[in-house]
Structures are given as C-alpha cells and as structure tokens.
C-alpha positions, 0 to 999 in steps of 0.5 A: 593781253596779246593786243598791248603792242599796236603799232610799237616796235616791235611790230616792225618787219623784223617780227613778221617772220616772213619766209622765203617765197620759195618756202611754204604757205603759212597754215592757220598758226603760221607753220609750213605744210611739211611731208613726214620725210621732212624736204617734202612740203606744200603751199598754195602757188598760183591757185594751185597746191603743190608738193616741193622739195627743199633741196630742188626748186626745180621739183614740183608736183601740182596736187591740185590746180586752180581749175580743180579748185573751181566750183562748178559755176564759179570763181576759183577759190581763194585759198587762205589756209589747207591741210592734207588727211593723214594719208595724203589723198584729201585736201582740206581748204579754208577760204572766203574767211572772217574776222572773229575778235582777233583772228580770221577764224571764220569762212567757208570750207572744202575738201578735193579729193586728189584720187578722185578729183573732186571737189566738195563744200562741207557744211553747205547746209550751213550759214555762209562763212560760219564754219570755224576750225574744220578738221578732218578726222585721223582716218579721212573720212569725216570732217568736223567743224563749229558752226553758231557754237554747236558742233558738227560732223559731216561724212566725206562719202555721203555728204551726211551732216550730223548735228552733235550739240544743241545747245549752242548760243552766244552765250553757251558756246561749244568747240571754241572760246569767248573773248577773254580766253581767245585774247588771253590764253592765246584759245580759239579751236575748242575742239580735238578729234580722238585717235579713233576718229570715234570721238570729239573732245570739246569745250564749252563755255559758259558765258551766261553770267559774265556782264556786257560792256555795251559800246556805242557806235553813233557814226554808222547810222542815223540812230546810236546803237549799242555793240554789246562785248561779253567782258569779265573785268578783273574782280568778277568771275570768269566763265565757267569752262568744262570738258565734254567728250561726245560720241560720234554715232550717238551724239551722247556728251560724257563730262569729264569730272575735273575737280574744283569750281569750273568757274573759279578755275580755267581749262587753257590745255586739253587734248588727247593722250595717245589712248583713245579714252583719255584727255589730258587737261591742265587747269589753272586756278584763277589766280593763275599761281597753281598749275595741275595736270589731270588724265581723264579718264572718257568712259568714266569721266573720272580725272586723276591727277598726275602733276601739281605745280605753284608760284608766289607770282604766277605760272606761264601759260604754254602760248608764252613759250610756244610762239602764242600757239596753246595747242598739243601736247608733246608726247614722248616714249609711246605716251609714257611721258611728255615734255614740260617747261616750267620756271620752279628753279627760277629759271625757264626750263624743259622737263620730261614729266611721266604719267606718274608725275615724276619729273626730269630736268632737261635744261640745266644752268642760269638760262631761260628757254624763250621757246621751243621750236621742234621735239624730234624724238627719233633724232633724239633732240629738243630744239628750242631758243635761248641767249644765255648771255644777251637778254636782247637777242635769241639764238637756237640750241639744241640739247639731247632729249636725255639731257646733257649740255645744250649746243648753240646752233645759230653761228657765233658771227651773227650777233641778232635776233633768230627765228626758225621753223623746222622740218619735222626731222630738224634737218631743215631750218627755214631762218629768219635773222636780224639784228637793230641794223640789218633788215630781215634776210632769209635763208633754208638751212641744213642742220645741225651744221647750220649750212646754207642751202638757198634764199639770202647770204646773210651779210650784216649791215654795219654800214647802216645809218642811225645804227641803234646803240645797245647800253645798260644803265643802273638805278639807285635801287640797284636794278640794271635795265638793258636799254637802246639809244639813238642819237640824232644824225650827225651828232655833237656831244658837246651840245644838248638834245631833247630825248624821247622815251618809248615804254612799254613795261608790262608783262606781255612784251619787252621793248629793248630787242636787237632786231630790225625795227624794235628801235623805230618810231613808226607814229614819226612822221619823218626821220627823229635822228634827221630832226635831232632826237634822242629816241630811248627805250628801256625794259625794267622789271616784269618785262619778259626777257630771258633774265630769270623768273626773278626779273619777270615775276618782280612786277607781280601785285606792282604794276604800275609802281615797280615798272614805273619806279624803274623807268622814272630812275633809269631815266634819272641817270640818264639825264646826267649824260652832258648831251640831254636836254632835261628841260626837252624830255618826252615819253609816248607809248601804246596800251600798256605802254600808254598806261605807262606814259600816264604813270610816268607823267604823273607820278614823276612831273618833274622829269617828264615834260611831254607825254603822248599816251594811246589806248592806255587803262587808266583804271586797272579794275576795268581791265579784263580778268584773266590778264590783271588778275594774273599779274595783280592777284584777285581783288575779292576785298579792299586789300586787294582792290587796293593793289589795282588802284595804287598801279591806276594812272586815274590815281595820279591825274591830279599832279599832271604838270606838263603837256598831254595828248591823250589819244583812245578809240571809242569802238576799242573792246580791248581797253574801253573807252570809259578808261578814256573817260574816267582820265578825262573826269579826274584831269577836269576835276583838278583843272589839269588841261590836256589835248584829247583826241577820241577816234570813233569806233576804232578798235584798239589799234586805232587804224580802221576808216580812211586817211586814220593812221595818216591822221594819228601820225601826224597828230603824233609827230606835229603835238611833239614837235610843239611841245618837245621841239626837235635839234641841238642846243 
C-alpha cells in the first residue's frame, strides 16, 4: 500500500532525498548514473549529457548536446531519464513521459549514438508515448520495450521492429504489471534481457477474471461515464502471473514450469542467473507467509527449487528493504551464491544463500538491517542501514561480506536520520542527513572515512524553534511506543493545552521518525505550536520500525485492534501530564492513518473528542488483496472474514460521540469511495451526525483540480479550530 502516506509527515523534504545539484540526475528509480570506476558519473545538464568527476567539478565532458538531441524539425528533448549501453557508445533517453497508475512509466524513447552522432526513435512505428521500460540489450545492439502489452525488439542498425507477442490486452498484459502488483509489490518493468542478449524473460498477467470497480466521473462532461479500474479486494483471487522466456529470432515463448497455482500464488522476483539458460524466480503464496526460490531451467522449463522459507505472520518482500525497488539479484562468487535478507531469527538480517540452498548468516545481534545500500563484492563489503539503538533514526554500517561485526560508518556527532548512494566501489557516498530539527544538508563523502569532500558542512540546528521532543511512553499493557511532542511556543506547564495526535499504525510506514519534517503538520493552515497545540504522534505495533520481527509482525490478523489498542492506551497515559487539556483532545490521519482515526473515534469516544479522517478504508474487505490479505490472512470463510470486519471502523460507527469531519475523493482507485459511502450509511443509520466533504475524481491524494490543496487545508485547519480550539487555559 505504497499510497498510505499522502500528505503525512513523512513526506516532508527530509524524505526527498534531494542531492546536491553537483551530483547526478536521478535515473528512473532514483539511482545516480555511475562509471564503473566509481568518480566518473553522468546527468542531464542544460540539455546536454555529461560525463563528471566527483573528486573535480571542474572536469566535465559533453556526450551529447542539446542540439545533438534535437530531432530533426523539432524541439530539443526533454530528457526525463537515460542510461549508457554497456560499452558506453549509446545513450538511451526517455522523454515526452506519461503517468501510469503511480509512476511516469510511459513516453517515447531514442538512442544517440555518441560515435556516429545520431540520433534515432525507436518505436517510431508505434502509438505515441506508449513505449514502457525501454532497454538495450547487453551487447547494444538492439533494444526492447513494452508497448499495448506486447513486447517488442528493435534492431539499432536497421531500425527493424520485430513483434514478439500477440496476445496482448488490458487484460493479458506481457513485460509489465496490473494495479495491484505495481501498487503493492513495488512491480512495473516485467521484463529482463538474458545475458546473451538472445532472450526476453517476461511476465504475464492474466487479469481476465479479476472484477472491475467501476468509478464515475460526473464532472468532466455533460453525461457521467464510467472509469473501470481492475481491482481484486481481499477474498477474491489475484491474477494469475506466469514466467515466459521467448527467443529473440523466433519469437517462440518457453513456460517456465513453476510449481503451484499461478493464481493462488505470486511471482514478486525474476531475473536472470549469470547463465544464459536460467531464471531465477521467488514465489510467495497468497498468504504472503512462504517464500520458495526456484532456478528455472529456460530450454526445458523445468524449475528446481533451492530455498524455502515460512513465517506465522508474513514474509517481506525485497522493495521493503531495498528502497521500493524489487528488481535484481545480488549475485556473489561467480554466481555460486547470492545475498538474502530474511527475518526467521526474529530479526532483519542478510544471508549469503548458495545454489544448494545452504544459508549463511552475515548480520549477527538484536538489530534489524533497514536496508541495504550497495553489495561491493571486489572490496569485500555489504553496506547497508541500521540503528541499533534508536528505532527513530538510520545510520550506515558496513560489514564483511565474509561475516564479522558490522562498523558504524555515519559519525557518532550527527545524531538523525541518514541516507546514502553510493558509488559502485563504495568510495563515494552522496549523503543526505537530518534530524527533527535540522533541514536536509547534503554532502559527497569519501568512504569508509566518512571524509567530506563537497556540498554542505553538516552543522546541526540546535537553535531551531519548536524543536520536537522525542519520548517513550508505556501502556498498562505493557508496550513501550516511541513517541515525538511539540509543545506549543512559549509554553507553560502550569496551564492546560488541547492536544492533537497525528496516526498512521499500519504496516506500511512509521510515523515517530527524527528527521526534518516527520513532525509538521502540513494540512495546518499557519503555525499549531504559534496558535498553542500539543501536536503528537505515536507508533505502537505493526509499525515497521527497526524494534525486531516481534514488534512488526504483532499486528498481523489485528489490524484495526492491536494498532488501535496501543494508541488509545498510550494516549491515556498521556492525559496524566498536568499541562493536557482532556476535554480539547483531537486526532487526524490520512489512508491508514484515516482508518485509524475512525477507529480511534469510535472505539474510544471517551477520549477522543475530534477527529479529521482522509481517505481511510472503512471496511477492510474493500481493500485490495495482496495488501490486506498479507497482513489479515485470507478470508476463504466467515472465520476469516471475521478478522477484517472486527478491524473495520464501519463496525464501530454507532458509538461516534464527538465531532467528525470525514473527508474522500470520489476518483480515489486506491481506497474507493464506497468506503466513503458504506461510513456514511451506517453514521445515518444510528443518527450520528458528522460533516462530510467528497472531492470529485480526486485520487487518493486528493490534490488534482485548482485551488484543491488550499481548499482542504483550510478545511482542515478552520474544522479544528472549531471543534479543538487552540491556546492555554
């Protein structure tokens, strides 16, 4: 549920992970352009593509000018994303892009060639903007791409299109993904190129028989008409997904034969192995509790297995500690082995698994690796982020690929959230840091010194106005949340404020982090500490902090009740503190966080007084499949059914006591609107009045249209102040 955060906190600057203007362009998934050597790298620059040094800002090289990438008789292209062939002669250039559920993952694509000094579209013969995932094959010469859900090859030399499959529809897509496996396995390039540049690994999806919710958008024309969105909610089954393998020179497809249903299971991992005959593929079932990794043999299509793994809860997918990036496979010893994370001992931990299976525990101690960062197997390291000691920070470490004890590389003096790219040698580090009161500063580092070379000194903020306080409270159940206040300018703790609690509490992100931004409330028309709120937030239980497997997995079949029980006790303790008003207690959140709100509202009138919910799920079967059912189990009978309705905040409705401002875009095609709807039913039915506001055929993030994000903040901010007045009493 990648979308849970619109607008939270988190989605503050300090999560940007903007670099210095003196670093690389983005590519596609957010990664600098590096030369192999490491200090060489390429980025778009005034039209232009260069080739810089990190170490020399002076050094720079033009691969190809704004007028080379001029067509002929027209504008100069906009360069959105570009990759180099592997023999650094051809540039590969995505512009003129498209959004695609999520993602600009549609455009048109061309290649210059840096020898001769041309510049080619490939797939000119097809529609416009309907080329997706472009890639040149590994010896340059070619270049495949998905367009209207076939795929296709194009030869560099002779311009020569070849078509390689047919069967292609909204339905039947090939080399990419429908919406649930792009919005929750992080899934949108389906394709990969073989080793020998002879072959295509693809997926295809089969969404023929998943059920369409049927949106109406009655605002962009005289007469309503229906936008249909494949959309599998939790109980019905998912598309069904296979592996091809089809031949370049034959446009022949080989099935891989991957044992189990293709329906009941999903495929959210495929690549090559370093043979030019084998895949490798991880499957999980539906559940999302049993992970196997098969090698596939392509001749064949016979699949062996080589590694099997279960969890009582579930089992993380790589985009949850790879940065939301599923793709590659981190290959080690000349294909022998390849490197894993896995939380079996109860811990986030990275293994070295060989082809037999065989598995070798890297990461040792009660810590969670947060993610890893680079795999430099000539230099012998893993790096990756971790903080051992802090739940609500990240730091980076290192640790011998051969195993030993990790090595803190972020200096001890900048307490705060990290983040890194690095070169491929992990000399270079292009950082980012900040902390709940020091805005993101960036910086090129040399490694593992951790030297500064360029960009910002980082200097901590300790000055900062309205700096958050970081604090741990404990429930009468015995849980300990970490938690962040921010008190009101100019505070007395002899006199009383009204408090506002910002939620979150699901799985997908955590809400109480110590950086720049996590504790702002960017709805707020104004300042709240100015205008005399406590502002709060808490993360209980299923939160994916870095507290242990224990921690994350304790929500599992209890959403709604666990995350809700938590917060509700948490705040009961704090409404002992002398200086909170506990007739003024408020508490606003956003998709989960709105569902959350709800929850709270309902199951605990009697210490929430105000909410502000936003695009929440009000009823847990309406939600998407692969998301709810991973973290509720799947509902094949009542007992299972019944998980999701006692999590529900439809199930509560009848005891809202206090004030209410529900909020959902009609055009929403991540939580629907009939979530909206089925609330509104049930608040009518037991007479429990509350104030409505429905955006038409906003998405989720509720920001498309004029004068819309203005219009909500205000909302937001006036309905608060009316019903949770501001200042000290």
């Amino acid at each position: 549920m990648n979308l849970k955060f619109y607008r939270s906190a988190l989605f503050s600057i300090a999560f940007s992970l903007l670099m210095l203007t003196q670093v690389a362009v983005k590519a596609q998934r957010g990664k600098t352009h590096w030369a192999a050597d490491g200090y060489q790298y390429y980025r778009a620059q005034g039209g232009d593509i260069v080739e810089l040094d990190i170490r020399d800002a002076s050094k720079k090289t033009v691969l190809a000018s704004k007028e080379a990438l001029t067509p002929a008789g027209g504008q100069p292209l906009s360069v959105a994303n570009f990759v180099l062939s592997n023999d650094g002669q051809k540039i590969l250039i995505f512009t003129n892009t498209k959004r695609v559920w999520r993602y600009n993952t549609r455009g048109d694509y061309w290649v210059y060639d840096i020898a001769a000094k041309t510049l080619k579209q490939i797939g000119a013969g097809r529609p416009a903007t309907s080329l997706m995932f472009a890639k040149l094959s590994p010896d340059g010469a070619k270049a495949a791409y998905v367009s209207e859900h076939n795929l296709f090859t194009e030869d560099l030399a002779t311009g020569t299109i070849k078509q390689l499959t047919f069967d292609g529809t909204d339905k039947l897509i090939n080399g990419t993904f429908d919406w649930a496996y792009e919005e929750e396995f992080d899934c949108r390039d389906g394709f990969r190129w073989s080793p020998d540049s002879k072959s295509l690994a693809y997926w295809q999806i089969d969404a023929s028989k998943i059920k369409k919710y049927e949106m109406l958008n009655t605002t962009d024309s005289i007469y309503p008409y229906v936008v249909p969105v494949e959309y599998p909610v939790a109980g019905e089954d998912p598309s069904s997904c296979k592996i091809g393998v089809v031949d370049i020179s034959t446009a022949k497809t080989t099935w891989l034969n991957i044992p189990g249903d293709a329906v009941q299971h999903y495929i959210p991992r495929m690549e090559w192995t370093t043979e030019p005959n084998e895949v490798i593929v991880e499957q999980l079932n539906r559940a999302q509790n049993e992970s196997k990794i098969f090698i596939a043999n392509v001749s064949g299509g016979t699949a062996t297995l080589i590694h099997q793994e279960q969890d009582n809860a579930w089992i993380d997918g790589k985009s949850r500690w790879n940065g939301g990036d599923p793709t590659g496979w981190e290959w080690i010893e000349k294909g022998k082995s390849f490197i894993w994370v896995s939380e079996k001992d109860g811990w986030r931990h990275i293994y070295k698994i060989n082809r037999d299976g065989k598995e070798t525990l890297i990461t040792k101690g009660n810590y969670d690796v947060i993610s890893l960062t680079l795999l430099d197997e000539t230099g012998g390291y893993i790096y990756f982020s971790a903080s051992p000691d802090n739940a609500t920070q990240k730091y980076l470490y290192r640790i011998k690929i051969k195993g030993g004890n990790a090595e803190r590389l972020t200096p001890a003096d900048q307490p705060g959230t990290h983040s890194y790219e690095l070169s491929p040698t992990g000399k270079i580090g292009l950082h980012t840091f900040s902390n709940s009161y020091t805005p993101p500063q960036n910086e090129v580092v040399s490694l593992p010194e951790h030297k500064h070379l360029s960009g910002t000194d980082i200097k901590l903020n300790k000055d900062a106005k309205n700096k958050p306080e970081f604090f741990k409270v404990t429930t009468v159940d015995g849980v300990t949340m970490d938690g962040w206040m921010v008190k009101p300018t100019n505070f007395d703790s002899t006199k009383k404020y009204p408090v506002v609690f910002y939620v979150y509490s699901e799985p997908a992100g955590a809400t109480v982090t110590d950086s720049y931004g996590s504790s702002r409330n960017g709805e707020y028309v104004g300042n709240m500490a100015d205008d005399g709120y406590i502002y709060i937030s808490l993360d209980n239980r299923g939160t994916p902090a870095p507290k242990g497997a224990a921690w994350r997995k304790a929500i599992y079949k209890n959403i709604g009740i666990v995350n809700i029980q938590d917060q509700a006790m948490g705040a009961k303790e704090i409404l002992k503190w002398p200086f909170v008003d506990t007739s003024r207690v408020a508490v606003w959140g956003w998709s989960g966080g709105g569902s959350c709100t709800l929850n709270l509202m309902f199951q605990h009138p009697e210490i929430y007084k105000t909410g502000i919910a936003v695009a929440a799920v009000g009823w847990q079967l309406t939600y998407d499949n692969i998301y709810q059912e991973r973290y509720m189990g799947v509902p094949i009978d009542s007992a299972g059914r019944a998980v999701f309705i006692k999590g529900s905040p439809v199930t509560y409705a009848k005891n809202l006591q206090g004030n209410l401002l529900y909020v959902h875009g009609t055009g929403d095609d991540n939580v629907h609107y009939k979530n909206a709807e089925m609330l509104i039913n049930e608040l009518v039915k037991y007479n429990r009045q509350f104030q409505l506001m429905s955006y038409p055929n906003r998405t989720h993030g509720i920001f498309e249209g004029p004068g819309t994000t203005q219009h909500l903040r205000t909302l937001y901010t006036q309905y608060l102040k009316d019903h949770c007045p501001p200042g000290a009493k």
